[in-house]
BALOKOL-494232 format. One record per residue (C-alpha): x, y, z negated. Coordinates in pm, 1 decimal. Each point is the difference from the previous one (the first is absolute). Last residue first. Layout:
REM residues N
[[X Y Z]] ...
//
This chain:
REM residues 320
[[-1572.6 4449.5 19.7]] [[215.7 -212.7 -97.5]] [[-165.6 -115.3 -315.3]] [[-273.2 -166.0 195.3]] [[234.1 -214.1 111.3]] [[141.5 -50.6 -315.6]] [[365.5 116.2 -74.6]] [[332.0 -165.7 -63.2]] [[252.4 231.2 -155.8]] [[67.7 -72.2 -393.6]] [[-162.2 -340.4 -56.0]] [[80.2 -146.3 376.9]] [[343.5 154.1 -28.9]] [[90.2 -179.1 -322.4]] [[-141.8 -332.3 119.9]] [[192.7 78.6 345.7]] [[340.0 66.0 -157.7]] [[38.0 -351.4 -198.0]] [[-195.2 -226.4 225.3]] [[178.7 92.3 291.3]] [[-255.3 163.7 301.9]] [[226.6 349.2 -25.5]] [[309.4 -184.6 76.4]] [[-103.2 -213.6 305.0]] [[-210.6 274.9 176.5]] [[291.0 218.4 -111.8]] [[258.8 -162.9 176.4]] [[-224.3 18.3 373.9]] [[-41.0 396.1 -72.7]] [[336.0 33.7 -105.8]] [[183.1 -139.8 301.8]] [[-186.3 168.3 248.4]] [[57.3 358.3 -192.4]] [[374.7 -135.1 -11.5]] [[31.0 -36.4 376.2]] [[-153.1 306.3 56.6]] [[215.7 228.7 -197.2]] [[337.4 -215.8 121.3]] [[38.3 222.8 278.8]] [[15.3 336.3 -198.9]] [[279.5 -147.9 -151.2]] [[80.7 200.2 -390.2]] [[-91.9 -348.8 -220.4]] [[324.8 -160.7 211.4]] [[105.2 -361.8 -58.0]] [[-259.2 -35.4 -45.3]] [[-417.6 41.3 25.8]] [[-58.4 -281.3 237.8]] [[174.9 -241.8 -158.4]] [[-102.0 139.7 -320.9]] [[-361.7 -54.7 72.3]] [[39.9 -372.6 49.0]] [[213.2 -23.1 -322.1]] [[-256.9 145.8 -188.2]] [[-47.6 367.9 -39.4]] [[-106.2 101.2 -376.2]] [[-377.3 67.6 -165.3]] [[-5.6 -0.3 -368.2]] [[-354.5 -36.0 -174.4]] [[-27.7 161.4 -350.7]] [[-283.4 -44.1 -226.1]] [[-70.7 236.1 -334.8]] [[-58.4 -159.4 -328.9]] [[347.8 103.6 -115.9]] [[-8.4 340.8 81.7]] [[276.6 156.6 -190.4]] [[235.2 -295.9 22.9]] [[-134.5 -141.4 300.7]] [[100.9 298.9 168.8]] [[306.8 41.2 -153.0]] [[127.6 -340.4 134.0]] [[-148.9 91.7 344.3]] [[281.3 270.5 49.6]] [[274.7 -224.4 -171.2]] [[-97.8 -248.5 262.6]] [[-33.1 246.6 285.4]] [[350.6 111.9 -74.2]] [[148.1 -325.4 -6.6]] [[-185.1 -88.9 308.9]] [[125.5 354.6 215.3]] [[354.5 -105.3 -104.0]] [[-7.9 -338.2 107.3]] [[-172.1 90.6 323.7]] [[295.7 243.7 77.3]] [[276.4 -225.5 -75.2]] [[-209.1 -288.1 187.5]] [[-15.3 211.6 266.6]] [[408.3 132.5 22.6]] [[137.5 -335.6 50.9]] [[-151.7 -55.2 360.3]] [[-306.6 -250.2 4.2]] [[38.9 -332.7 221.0]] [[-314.3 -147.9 -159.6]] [[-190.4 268.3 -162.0]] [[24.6 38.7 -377.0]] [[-275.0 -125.2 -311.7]] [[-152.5 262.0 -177.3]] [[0.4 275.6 178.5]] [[5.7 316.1 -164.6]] [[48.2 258.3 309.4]] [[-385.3 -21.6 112.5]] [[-175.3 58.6 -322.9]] [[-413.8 23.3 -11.1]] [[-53.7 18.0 -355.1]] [[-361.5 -21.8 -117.3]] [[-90.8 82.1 -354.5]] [[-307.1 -101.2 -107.5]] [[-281.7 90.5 -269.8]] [[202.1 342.0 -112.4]] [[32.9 102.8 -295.4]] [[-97.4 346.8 -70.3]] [[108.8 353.4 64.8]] [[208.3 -99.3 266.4]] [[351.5 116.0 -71.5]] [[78.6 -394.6 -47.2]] [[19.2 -12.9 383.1]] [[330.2 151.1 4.8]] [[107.7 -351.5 -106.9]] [[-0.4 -118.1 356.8]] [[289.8 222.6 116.3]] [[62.0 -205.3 330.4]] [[328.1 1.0 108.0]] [[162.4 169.2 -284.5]] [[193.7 330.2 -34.2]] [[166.8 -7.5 379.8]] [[-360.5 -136.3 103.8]] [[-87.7 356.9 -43.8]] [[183.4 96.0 308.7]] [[114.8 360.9 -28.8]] [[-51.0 310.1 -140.8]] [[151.5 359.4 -23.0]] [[-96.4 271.8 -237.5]] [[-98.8 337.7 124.2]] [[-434.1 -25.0 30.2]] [[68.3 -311.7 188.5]] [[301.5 -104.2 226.0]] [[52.2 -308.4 169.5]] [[310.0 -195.5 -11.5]] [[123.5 -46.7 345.0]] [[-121.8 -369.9 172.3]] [[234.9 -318.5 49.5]] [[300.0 72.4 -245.2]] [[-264.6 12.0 -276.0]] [[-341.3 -161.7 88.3]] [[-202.4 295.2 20.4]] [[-325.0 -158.0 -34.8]] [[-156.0 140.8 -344.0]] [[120.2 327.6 86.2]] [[-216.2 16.9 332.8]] [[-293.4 -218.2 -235.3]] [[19.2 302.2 -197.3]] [[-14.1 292.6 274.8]] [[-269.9 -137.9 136.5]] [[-218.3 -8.5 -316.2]] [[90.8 377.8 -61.7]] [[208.6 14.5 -369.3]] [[-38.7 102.1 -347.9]] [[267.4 -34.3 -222.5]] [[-18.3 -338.3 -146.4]] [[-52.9 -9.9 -382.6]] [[-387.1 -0.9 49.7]] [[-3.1 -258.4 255.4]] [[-80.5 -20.1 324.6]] [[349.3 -18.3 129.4]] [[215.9 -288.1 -198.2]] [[358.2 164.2 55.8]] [[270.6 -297.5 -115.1]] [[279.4 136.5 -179.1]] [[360.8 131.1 115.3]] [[-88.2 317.3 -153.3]] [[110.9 209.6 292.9]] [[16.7 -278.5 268.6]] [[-433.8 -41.3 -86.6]] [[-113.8 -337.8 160.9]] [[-323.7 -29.6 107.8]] [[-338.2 -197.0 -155.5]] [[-341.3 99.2 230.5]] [[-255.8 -20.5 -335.6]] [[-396.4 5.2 117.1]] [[-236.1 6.0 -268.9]] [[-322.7 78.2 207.8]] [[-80.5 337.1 163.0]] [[269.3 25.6 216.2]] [[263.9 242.7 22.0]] [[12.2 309.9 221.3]] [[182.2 66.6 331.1]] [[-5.6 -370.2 144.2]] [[-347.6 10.0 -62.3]] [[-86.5 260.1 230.4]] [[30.1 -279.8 271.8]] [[62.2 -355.2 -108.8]] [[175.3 -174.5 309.8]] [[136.0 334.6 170.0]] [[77.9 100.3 -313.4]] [[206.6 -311.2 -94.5]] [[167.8 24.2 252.4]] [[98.7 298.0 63.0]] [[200.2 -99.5 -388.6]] [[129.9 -305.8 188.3]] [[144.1 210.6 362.1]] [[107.5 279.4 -348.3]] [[235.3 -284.5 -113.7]] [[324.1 94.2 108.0]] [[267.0 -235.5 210.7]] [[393.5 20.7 45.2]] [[45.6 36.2 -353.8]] [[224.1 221.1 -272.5]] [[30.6 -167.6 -327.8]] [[-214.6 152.7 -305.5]] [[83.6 -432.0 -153.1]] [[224.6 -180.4 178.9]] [[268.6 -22.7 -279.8]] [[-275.4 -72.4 -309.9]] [[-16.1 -332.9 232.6]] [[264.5 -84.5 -193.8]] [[336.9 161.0 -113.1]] [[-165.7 56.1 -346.0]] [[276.3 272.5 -154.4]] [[90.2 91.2 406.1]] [[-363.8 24.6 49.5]] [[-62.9 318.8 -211.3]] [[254.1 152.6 233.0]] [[-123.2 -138.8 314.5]] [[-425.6 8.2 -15.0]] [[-157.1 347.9 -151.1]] [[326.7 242.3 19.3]] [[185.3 -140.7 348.2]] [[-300.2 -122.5 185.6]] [[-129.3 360.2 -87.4]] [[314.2 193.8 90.5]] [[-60.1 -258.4 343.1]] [[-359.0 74.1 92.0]] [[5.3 -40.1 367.3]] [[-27.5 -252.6 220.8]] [[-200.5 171.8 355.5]] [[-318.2 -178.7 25.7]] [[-134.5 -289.3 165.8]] [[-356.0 -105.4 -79.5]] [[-47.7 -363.8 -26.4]] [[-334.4 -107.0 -183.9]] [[-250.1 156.9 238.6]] [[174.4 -38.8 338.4]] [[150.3 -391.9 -101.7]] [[-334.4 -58.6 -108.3]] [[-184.3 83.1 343.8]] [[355.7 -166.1 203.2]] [[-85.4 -322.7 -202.0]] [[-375.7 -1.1 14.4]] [[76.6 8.0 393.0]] [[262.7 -241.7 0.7]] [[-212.1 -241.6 -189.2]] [[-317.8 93.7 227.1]] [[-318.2 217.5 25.4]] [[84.0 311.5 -124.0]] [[-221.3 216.0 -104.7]] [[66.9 89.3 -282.9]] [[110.6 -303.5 -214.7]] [[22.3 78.6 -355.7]] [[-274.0 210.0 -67.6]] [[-232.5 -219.8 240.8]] [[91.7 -306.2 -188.3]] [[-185.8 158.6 -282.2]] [[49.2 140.5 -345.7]] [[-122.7 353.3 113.8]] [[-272.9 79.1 -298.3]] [[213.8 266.8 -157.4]] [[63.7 -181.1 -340.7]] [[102.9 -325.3 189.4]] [[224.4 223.9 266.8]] [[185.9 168.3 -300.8]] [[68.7 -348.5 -209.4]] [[134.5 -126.7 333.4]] [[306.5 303.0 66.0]] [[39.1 -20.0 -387.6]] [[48.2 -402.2 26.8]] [[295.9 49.4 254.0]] [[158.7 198.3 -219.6]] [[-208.2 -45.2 -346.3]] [[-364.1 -0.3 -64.3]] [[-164.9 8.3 -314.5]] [[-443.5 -56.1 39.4]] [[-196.0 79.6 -241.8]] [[-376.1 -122.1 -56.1]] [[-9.7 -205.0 281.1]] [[-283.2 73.2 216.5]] [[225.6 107.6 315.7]] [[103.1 -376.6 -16.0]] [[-336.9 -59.3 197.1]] [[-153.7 -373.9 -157.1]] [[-186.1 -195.1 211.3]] [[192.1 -276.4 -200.6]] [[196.0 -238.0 352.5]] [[-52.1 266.9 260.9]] [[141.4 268.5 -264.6]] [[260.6 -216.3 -142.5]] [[153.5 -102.7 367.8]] [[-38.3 373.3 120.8]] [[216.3 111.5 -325.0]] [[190.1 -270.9 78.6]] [[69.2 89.1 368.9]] [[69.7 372.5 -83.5]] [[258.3 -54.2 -319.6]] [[178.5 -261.0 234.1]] [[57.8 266.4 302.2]] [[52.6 257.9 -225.7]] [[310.4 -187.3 -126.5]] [[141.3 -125.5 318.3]] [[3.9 424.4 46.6]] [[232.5 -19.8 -310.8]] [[-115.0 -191.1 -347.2]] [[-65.5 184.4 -287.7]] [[-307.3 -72.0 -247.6]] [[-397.5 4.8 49.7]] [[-141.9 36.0 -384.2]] [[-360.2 -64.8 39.5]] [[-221.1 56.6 -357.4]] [[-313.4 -120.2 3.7]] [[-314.5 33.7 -265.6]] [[-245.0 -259.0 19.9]] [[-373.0 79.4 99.7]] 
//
């Protein structure tokens, strides 16, 4: 049986949507159940799927309620995700995020900002999805990546140099996009989106005890080629999230260089669906659709299905 790492990176509520239709894509297509990969690193969006794959909830039933159209699934999301609260938190805005900005005036500026939404609708969640889970850790490697404004590092819970943390509360800190969602606050120190650090944190799989047979990397905001008609601000962000994926992979192959790695991005048809905006709770459907029929296509090339067919495909009698 190979060994699997799944690294699900950043990506908004578009995001989700892509990481759940190729995980269902891979797992029709192998027989394989992601929940069997060895460790799993989640970040933003990523953390909120890495948490339903280790608690068994990865299902279009977790995403969609009951609701039974696109304005239904979009008023269910829009409940869960968008929580108003009361902006606050402006000493902190001030300390953590505006005067260490003004040496970096960046997105350093944004960061500890006060918010019109909170994330306890995602962290309810994720318990209503899970169940006691969502107040422990899971058994497997499981590493939910956040943003700490103190040390201005990345936060890779479920590790030993993390503080420890509920699973809930993680994936909360994971997906506080600043400026969108109030930094969330664990055990005194204050965290926000992980994809602030990196979008997908792949090399955090090299705290596996051993190399790993495969890597996957399922990364919605490092696109590869751009959407016709995109706005100036995705490329920007896709560029970004590929140069850090490629330094990210680069050390991989470095220490484990007998060890596969399969890349998984939106395609143009996705993106159309997906953008301009990763946050629209209307565009979640669309860009499930679009994944599933992309992935047939991308998962049966030569290149990634020979790899997947060693690492993932199982007998029949193997399924058990």
């Amino acid at each position: 049986m190979s060994t699997v790492g799944l690294v699900l990176g950043g990506g908004g509520i578009t995001g989700a949507a892509y990481h759940l239709g190729a995980l269902l894509a891979i797992e029709m297509a192998t027989g394989w159940d992601p929940d069997e990969a060895e460790v799993i690193v989640g970040t933003s969006c990523g953390a909120f799927t890495a948490a339903l794959v280790r608690g068994d909830a990865l299902s279009l039933d977790t995403f969609l309620g009951g609701a039974q159209s696109r304005d239904e699934v979009a008023d269910h999301l829009r409940g869960l995700i968008y929580r108003r609260t009361r902006p606050r938190g402006v000493l902190r805005w001030l300390r953590r995020g505006i005067l260490p900005g003004l040496a970096r005036p960046d997105l350093n500026l944004v960061l500890g900002s006060p918010a019109l939404y909170e994330t306890s609708g995602i962290s309810e969640w994720v318990e209503d999805a899970v169940g006691d889970l969502a107040e422990g850790w899971p058994e497997h490697a499981t590493v939910i990546v956040a943003y700490d404004l103190g040390s201005r590092t990345r936060a890779p819970f479920g590790t030993a140099g993390a503080p420890p943390a509920r699973l809930k509360d993680a994936v909360a800190a994971s997906v506080a996009v600043p400026f969108v969602f109030s930094p969330v606050g664990i055990d005194g120190r204050w965290y926000v989106d992980g994809g602030i650090a990196t979008g997908t944190s792949a090399d955090l799989v090299l705290a596996n005890r051993e190399p790993l047979d495969l890597v996957l990397v399922i990364a919605p905001m490092a696109a590869t080629e751009a959407r016709p008609g995109a706005r100036f601000y995705e490329e920007m962000f896709d560029r970004v999230g590929r140069v850090a994926l490629d330094a990210e992979i680069s050390v991989i192959r470095e220490a484990w260089p007998d060890t596969d790695i399969v890349v998984l991005r939106p395609d143009q048809s996705v993106l159309s669906a997906a953008r301009p905006n990763p946050l629209s709770v209307r565009a979640a459907v669309p860009a499930f659709l679009r994944t599933l029929r992309s992935l047939k296509d991308e998962l049966a090339g030569e290149e990634n299905w020979s790899i997947l067919e060693r690492h993932l495909v199982r007998s029949v009698s193997g399924r058990g």
